[in-house]
C-alpha positions in Angstrom: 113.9 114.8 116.7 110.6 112.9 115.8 110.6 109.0 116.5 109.3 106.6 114.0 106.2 104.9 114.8 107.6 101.7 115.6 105.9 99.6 113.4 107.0 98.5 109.5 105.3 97.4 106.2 107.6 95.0 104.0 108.7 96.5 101.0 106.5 94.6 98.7 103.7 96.2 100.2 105.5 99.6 100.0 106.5 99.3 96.8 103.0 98.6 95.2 101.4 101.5 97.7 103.9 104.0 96.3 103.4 102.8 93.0 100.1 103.1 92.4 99.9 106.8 94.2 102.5 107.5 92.2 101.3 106.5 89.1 97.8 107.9 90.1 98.2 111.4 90.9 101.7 112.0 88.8 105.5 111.3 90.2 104.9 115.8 90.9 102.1 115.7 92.9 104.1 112.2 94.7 107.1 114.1 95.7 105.2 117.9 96.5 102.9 115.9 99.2 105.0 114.4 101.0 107.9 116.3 100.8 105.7 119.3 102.8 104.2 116.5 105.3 107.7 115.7 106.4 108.8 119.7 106.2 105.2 120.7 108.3 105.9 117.3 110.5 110.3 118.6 110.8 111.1 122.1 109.8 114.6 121.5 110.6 116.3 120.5 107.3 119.3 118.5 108.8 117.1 116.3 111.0 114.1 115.9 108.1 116.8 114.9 105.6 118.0 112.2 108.6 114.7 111.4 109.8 113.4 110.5 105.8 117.0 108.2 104.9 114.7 105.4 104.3 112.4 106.9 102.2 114.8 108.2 100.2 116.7 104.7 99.6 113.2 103.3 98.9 112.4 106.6 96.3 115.7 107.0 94.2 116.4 104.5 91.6 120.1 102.9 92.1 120.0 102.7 95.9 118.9 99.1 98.1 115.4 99.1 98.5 114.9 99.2 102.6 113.3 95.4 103.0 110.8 97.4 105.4 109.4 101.0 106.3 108.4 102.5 108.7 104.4 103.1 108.9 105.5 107.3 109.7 107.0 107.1 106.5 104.8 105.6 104.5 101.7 107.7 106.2 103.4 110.9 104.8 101.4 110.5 101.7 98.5 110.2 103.1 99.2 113.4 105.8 100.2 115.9 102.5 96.7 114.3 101.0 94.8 115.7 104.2 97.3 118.9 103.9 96.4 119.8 100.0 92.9 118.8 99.4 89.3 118.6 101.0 88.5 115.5 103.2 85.9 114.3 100.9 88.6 114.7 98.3 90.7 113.0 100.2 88.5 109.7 100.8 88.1 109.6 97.1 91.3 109.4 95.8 92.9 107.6 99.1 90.2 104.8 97.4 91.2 105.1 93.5 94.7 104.8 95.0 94.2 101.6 96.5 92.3 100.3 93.8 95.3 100.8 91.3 97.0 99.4 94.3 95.1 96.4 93.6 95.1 96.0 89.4 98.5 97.6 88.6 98.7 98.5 85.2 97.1 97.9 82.2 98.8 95.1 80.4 99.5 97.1 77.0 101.3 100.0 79.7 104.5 100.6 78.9 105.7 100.8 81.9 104.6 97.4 84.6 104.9 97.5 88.5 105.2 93.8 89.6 103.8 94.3 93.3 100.2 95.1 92.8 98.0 93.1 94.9 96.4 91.3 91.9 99.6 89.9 91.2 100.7 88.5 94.5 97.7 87.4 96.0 95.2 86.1 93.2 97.3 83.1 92.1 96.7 81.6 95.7 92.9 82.3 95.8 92.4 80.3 92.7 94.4 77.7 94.2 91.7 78.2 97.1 89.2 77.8 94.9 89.7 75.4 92.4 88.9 72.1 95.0 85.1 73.5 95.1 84.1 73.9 91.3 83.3 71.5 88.9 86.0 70.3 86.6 88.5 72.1 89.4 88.4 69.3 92.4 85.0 68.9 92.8 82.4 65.9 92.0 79.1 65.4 91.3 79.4 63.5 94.7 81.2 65.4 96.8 80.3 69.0 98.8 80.6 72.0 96.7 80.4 75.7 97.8 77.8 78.0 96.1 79.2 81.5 94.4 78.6 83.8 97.1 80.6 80.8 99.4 83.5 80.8 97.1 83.3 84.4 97.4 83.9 84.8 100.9 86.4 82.1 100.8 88.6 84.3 98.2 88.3 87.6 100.7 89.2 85.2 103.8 91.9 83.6 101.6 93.0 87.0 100.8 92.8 88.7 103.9 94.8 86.1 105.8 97.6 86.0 103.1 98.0 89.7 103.5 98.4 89.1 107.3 101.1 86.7 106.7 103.2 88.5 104.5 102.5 91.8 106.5 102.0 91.6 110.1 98.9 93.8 109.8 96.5 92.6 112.6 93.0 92.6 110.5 90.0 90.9 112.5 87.5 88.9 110.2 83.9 88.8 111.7 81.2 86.7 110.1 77.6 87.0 110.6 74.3 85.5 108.6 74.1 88.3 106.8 77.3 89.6 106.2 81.3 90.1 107.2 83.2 92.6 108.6 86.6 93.4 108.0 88.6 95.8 110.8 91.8 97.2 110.8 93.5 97.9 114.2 96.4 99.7 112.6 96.5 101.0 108.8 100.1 101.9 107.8 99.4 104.4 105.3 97.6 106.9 107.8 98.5 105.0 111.0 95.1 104.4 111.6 94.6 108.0 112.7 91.8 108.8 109.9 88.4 108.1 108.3 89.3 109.4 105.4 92.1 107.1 104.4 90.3 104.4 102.6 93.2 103.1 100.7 91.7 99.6 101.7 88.1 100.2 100.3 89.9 100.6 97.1 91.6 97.1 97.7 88.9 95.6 98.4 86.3 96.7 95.6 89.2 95.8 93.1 89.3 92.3 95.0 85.5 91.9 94.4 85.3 93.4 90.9 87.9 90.3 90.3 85.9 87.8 92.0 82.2 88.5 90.3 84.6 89.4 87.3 83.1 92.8 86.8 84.0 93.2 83.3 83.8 89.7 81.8 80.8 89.2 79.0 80.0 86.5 82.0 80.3 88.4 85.0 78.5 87.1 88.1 75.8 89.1 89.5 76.8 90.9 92.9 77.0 87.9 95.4 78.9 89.9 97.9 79.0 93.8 98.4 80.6 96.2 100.1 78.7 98.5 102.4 79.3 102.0 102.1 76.8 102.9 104.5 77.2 101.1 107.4 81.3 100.9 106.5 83.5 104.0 108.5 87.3 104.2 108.0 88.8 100.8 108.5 86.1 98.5 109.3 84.5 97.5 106.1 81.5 95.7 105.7 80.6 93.5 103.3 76.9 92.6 102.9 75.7 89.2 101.3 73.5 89.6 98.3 70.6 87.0 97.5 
């Protein structure tokens, strides 16, 4: 019978991932991909329904959420992607999947998913923030950070929270002229593909947020992210004069 992979994503994290790809793509779509990446992965029907216990208890409403999942769980969805559609097609939605990952719903949705990224993590950047703008902490007298600074703070502030609460091992690389962000292990494809870019979503929803993208003041681009010289899961973010 197949292993699991060995390593698990807390259910938080789960729960917004699956969320958000469910909401994206329709709760038919959901279940059809990776109900044939488990079937494709386990053709045996005893040891698939065995093997996907956890998903189940984290899938069917009325059952304990599992507190974690295993990452060859959770990369099922990603596997029936790569199964049922183009890899270009793949990349693309993989990337509007993590940016709803990353916003949740709209506020007027009936329907509200507490675990986006938005959420849980912006509350703390702000507290990050606050000490270095005017009327927040800071004084005419004391050292202040410029936008594109408090910028990178919020990713790093970010970044690091999602490491705490996760386990995932990213690596944070500074350099004059811009960051790099890499992944050593990405749960929702196992790190396995270039055209998962679930975290390229997260991340241009995280900087949409911090230029506030559709404010009537909305920063110009202070930080970007790099789609040319970025490849599967390290991203780069370029600083913008």
């Amino acid at each position: 019978m197949t292993g699991y992979y060995g390593k698990t994503l807390p259910h938080i994290f789960v729960d917004g991932y699956l969320c958000a790809f469910q909401s994206f793509l329709g709760n038919g779509t959901f279940q059809a991909l990776h109900q044939h990446a488990a079937r494709v992965l386990i053709p045996d029907q005893t040891a698939r329904d065995q093997w996907l216990a956890p998903l189940k208890a984290q899938l069917t409403y009325g059952l304990p959420d599992p507190p974690f999942l295993d990452y060859a769980l959770i990369s099922l969805f990603h596997t029936g992607l790569i199964h049922g559609f183009p890899l270009k097609t793949v990349s693309l939605l993989s990337e509007r999947i993590g940016m709803q990952w990353w916003s949740g719903e709209p506020p007027i949705n009936i329907y509200y998913h507490s675990n986006n990224l938005h959420d849980l993590f912006t509350p703390n950047m702000l507290a990050q923030l606050r000490p270095h703008q005017w009327g927040g902490g800071r004084t005419r007298h004391s050292g202040g950070k410029s936008p594109q600074q408090l910028a990178i703070l919020g990713i790093t502030t970010c970044i690091n929270d999602i490491q705490q609460q996760s386990d995932l091992a990213w690596m944070i690389e500074h350099e004059p002229d811009q960051m790099t962000l890499l992944l050593d292990d990405c749960p929702f494809c196992v790190g396995h593909t270039e055209s998962c870019r679930v975290w390229w979503g997260v991340l241009q929803g995280l900087l949409d947020w911090l230029h506030s993208a559709h404010h009537h003041k909305a920063f110009s681009q202070k930080l970007d992210l790099d789609r040319e010289h970025s490849a599967g899961h390290q991203l780069t973010i370029k600083y913008v004069d």
